[in-house]
C-alpha positions as CSV (number, residue, x, y, z in Angstrom):
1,X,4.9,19.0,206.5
2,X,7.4,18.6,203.6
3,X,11.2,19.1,204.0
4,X,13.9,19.4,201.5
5,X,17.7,19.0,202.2
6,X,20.3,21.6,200.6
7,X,23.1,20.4,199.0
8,X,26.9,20.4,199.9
9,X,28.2,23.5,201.7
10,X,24.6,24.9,202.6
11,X,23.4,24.9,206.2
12,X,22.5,21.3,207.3
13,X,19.3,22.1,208.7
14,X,16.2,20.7,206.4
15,X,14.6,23.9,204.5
16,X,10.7,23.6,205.0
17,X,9.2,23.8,201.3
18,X,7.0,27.0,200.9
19,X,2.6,25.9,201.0
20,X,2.5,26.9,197.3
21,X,5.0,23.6,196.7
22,X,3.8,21.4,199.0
23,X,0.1,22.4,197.4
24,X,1.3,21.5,194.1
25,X,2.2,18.0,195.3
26,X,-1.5,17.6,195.9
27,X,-3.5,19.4,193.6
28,X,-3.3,20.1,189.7
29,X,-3.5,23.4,188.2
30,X,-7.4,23.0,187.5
31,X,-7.3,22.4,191.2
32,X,-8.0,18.9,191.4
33,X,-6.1,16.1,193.2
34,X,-2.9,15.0,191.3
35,X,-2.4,11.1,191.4
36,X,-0.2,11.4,194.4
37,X,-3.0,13.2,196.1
38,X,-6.1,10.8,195.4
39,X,-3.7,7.7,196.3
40,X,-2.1,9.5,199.4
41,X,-6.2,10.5,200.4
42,X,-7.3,6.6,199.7
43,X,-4.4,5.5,201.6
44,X,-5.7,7.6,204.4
45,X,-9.2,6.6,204.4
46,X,-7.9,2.9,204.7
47,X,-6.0,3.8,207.5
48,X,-8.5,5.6,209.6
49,X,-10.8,2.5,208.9
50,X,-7.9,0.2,210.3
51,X,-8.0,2.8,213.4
52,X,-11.8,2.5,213.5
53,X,-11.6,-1.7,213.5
54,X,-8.8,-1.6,216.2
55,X,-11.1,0.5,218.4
56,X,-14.4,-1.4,217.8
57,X,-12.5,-4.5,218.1
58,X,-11.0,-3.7,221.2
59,X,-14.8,-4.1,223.0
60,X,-13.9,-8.1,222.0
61,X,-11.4,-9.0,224.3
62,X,-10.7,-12.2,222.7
63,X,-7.1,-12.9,220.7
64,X,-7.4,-14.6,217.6
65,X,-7.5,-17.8,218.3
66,X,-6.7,-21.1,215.5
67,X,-10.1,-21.8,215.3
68,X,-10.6,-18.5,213.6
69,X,-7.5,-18.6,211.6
70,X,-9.0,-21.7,210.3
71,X,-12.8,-20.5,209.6
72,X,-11.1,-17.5,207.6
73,X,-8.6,-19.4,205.5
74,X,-11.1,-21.8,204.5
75,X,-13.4,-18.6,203.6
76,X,-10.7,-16.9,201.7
77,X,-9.9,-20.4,199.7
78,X,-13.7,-20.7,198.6
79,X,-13.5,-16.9,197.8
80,X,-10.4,-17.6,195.4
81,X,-12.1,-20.8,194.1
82,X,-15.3,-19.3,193.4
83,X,-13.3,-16.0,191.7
84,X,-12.5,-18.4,189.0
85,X,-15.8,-18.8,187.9
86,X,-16.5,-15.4,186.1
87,X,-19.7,-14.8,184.4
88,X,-18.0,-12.1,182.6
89,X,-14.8,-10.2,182.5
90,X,-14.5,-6.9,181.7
91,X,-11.3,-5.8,179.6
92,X,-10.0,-3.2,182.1
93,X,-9.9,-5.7,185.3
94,X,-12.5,-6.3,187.0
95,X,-15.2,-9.7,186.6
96,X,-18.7,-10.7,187.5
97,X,-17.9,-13.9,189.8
98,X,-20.1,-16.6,191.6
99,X,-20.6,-15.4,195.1
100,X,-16.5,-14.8,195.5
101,X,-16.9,-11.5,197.6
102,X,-19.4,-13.4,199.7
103,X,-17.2,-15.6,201.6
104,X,-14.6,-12.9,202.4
105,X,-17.3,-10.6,204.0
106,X,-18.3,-13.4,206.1
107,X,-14.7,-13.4,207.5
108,X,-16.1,-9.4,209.0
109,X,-19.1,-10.7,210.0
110,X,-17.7,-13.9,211.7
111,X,-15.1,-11.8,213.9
112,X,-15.3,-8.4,213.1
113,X,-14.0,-5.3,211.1
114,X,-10.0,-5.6,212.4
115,X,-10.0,-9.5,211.5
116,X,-12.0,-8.9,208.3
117,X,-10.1,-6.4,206.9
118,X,-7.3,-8.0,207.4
119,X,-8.6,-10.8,205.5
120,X,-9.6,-9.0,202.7
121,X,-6.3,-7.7,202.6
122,X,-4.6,-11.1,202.0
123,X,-7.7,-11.7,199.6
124,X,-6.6,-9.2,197.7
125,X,-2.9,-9.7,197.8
126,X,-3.4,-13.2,196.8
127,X,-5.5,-12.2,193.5
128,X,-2.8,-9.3,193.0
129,X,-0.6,-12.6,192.3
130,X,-3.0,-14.9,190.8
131,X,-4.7,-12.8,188.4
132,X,-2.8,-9.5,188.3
133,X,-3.8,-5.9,186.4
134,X,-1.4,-3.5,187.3
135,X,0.3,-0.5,185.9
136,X,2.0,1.3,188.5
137,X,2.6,0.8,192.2
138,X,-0.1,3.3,193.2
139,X,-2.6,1.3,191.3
140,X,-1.6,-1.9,192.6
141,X,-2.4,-0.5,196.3
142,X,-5.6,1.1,195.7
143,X,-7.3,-2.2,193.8
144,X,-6.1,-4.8,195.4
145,X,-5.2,-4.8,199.1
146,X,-7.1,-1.5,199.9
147,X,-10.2,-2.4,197.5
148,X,-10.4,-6.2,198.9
149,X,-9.5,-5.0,202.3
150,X,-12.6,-2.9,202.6
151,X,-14.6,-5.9,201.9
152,X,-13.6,-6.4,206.0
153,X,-16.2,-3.5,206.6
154,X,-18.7,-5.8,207.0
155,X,-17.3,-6.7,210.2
156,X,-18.9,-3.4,211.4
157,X,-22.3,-5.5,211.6
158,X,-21.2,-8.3,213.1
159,X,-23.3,-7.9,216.3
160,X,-26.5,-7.3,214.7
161,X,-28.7,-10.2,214.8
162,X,-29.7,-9.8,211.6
163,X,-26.0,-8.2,210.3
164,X,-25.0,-10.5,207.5
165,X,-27.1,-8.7,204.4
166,X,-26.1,-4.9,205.4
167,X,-22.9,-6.0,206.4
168,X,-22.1,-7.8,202.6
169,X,-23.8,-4.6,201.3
170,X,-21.2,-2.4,203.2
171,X,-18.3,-4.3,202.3
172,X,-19.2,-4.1,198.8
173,X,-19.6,-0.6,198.7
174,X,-16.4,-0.1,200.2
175,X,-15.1,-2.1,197.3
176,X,-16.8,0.1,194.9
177,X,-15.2,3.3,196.3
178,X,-12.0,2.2,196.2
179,X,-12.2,1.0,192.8
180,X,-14.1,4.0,192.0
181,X,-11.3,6.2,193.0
182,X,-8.5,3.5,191.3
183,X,-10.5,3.9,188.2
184,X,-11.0,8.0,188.2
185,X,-6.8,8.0,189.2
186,X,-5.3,5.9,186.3
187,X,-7.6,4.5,184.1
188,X,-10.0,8.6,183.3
189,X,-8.5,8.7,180.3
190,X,-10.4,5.6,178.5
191,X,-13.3,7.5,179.8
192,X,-16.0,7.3,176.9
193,X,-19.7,5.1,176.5
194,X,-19.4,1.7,177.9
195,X,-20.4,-1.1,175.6
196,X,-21.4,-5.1,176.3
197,X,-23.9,-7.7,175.6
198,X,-24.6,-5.3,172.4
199,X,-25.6,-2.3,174.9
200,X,-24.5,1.0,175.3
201,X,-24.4,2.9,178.2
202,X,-23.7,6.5,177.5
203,X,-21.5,8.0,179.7
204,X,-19.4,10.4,178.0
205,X,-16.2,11.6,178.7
206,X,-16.5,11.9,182.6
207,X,-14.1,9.8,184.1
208,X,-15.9,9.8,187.1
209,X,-19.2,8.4,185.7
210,X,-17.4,6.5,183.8
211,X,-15.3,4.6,187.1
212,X,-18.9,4.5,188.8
213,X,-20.7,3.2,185.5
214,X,-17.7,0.9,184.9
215,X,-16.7,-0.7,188.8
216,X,-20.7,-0.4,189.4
217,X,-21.9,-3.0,186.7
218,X,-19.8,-5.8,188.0
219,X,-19.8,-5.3,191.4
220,X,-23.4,-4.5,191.6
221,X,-24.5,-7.3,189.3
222,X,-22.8,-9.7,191.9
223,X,-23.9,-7.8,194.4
224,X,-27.5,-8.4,193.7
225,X,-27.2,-11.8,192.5
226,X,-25.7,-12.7,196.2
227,X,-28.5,-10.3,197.7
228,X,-31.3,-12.8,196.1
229,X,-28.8,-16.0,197.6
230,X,-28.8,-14.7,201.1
231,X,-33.1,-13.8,200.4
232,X,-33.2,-18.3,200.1
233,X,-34.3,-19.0,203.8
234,X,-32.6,-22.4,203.7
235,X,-29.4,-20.7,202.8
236,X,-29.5,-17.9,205.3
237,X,-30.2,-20.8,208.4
238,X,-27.0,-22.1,206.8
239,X,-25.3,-19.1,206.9
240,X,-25.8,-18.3,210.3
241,X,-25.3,-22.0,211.5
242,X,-22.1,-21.4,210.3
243,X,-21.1,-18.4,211.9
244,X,-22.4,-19.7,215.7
245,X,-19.7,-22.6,214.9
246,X,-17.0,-19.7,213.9
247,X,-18.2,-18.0,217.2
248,X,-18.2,-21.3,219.7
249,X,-15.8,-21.2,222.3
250,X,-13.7,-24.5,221.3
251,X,-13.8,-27.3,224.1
């Protein structure tokens, strides 16, 4: 609900705006979401997530101990490390990295969704200092603590036996919705055929195929490259080595 407040010598009482304005903070005249309305609506959709993660979480009646804190600093480091190693950077933000987005879905599938999101979170809000690309406020909150933060999704697998490759996978699409969505927002009007490595992808002047065509090549690209990591036996015995250890009740 939306209030407004008269000015001197009206009634003090807040005047409740009519539907048609409070509409027209949310939707164009084409009847489509105005920026405050896709930021307010990803904003929302990161908070009912949160909500989600509390509640699964709340099964786990363990706090969060040091050991933890520990095992998802260290990830986050060799995430930030690892994000400096680009295979390619694309000239609107975003970057194909070595594995980065890896070791902050492992911080989910270590200790669940409420604990990984929150990692991704500080993820993101450290490469929001580090290697900033922001034009407004808005955008700033939708691509880097909400896009990283959904990286935590992959905390919602973190009791299948087998949980680490669906759970990366989900992570990473949560990434790629939010930058989707950060892409249709502020950046639709560069909206036209994509062009690297002397290709060009035709895409037209959609700024929604061109956010999914755009965030989808480098996140994807990584994405499959880690897929193919995780398929090396040797490396997935090390992987889940490593998260009994996270797991292991310190003595």
């Amino acid at each position: 609900m939306v209030f407004s407040f008269p000015g001197r010598g009206a009634s003090a009482l807040p005047r409740i705006l009519s539907a048609e304005s409070a509409g027209n903070f949310f939707w164009n005249a084409e009847n489509g979401l105005t920026t405050a309305g896709y930021v307010i609506s990803g904003i929302a959709v990161f908070c009912i997530l949160i909500f989600i993660a509390i509640l699964y979480d709340r099964k786990n009646s363990k706090k969060f101990s040091v050991k933890q804190l520990v095992f998802a600093a260290v990830a986050i480091a060799l995430g930030m490390v690892l994000s400096n190693f680009k295979l390619y950077r694309f000239p609107q933000g975003g970057s194909i990295t070595w594995f980065s987005m890896l070791f902050v879905t492992l911080v989910g599938y270590w200790f669940g969704p409420g604990i990984g999101i929150m990692a991704g979170v500080a993820y993101g809000l450290l490469q929001m200092i580090i290697d900033p690309y922001i034009i407004s406020l808005p955008q700033l909150l939708i691509d880097y603590p909400l896009a990283f933060g959904a990286l935590g999704l992959s905390g919602f697998f973190s009791r299948k036996k087998n949980g680490l490759l669906p759970g990366y996978i989900c992570g990473v699409l949560g990434r790629w919705a939010f930058a989707t969505l950060s892409g249709v927002v502020f950046f639709g009007m560069y909206a036209t055929d994509i062009e690297m490595y002397g290709m060009t992808l035709k895409v037209g002047n959609s700024p929604l195929l061109y956010s999914l065509t755009y965030n989808g090549i480098y996140l994807l690209a990584e994405g499959i490259l880690t897929v193919i990591l995780l398929a090396i036996p040797p490396v997935n015995q090390a992987m889940q080595y490593i998260r009994r250890q996270a797991r292991s009740e310190t003595r």
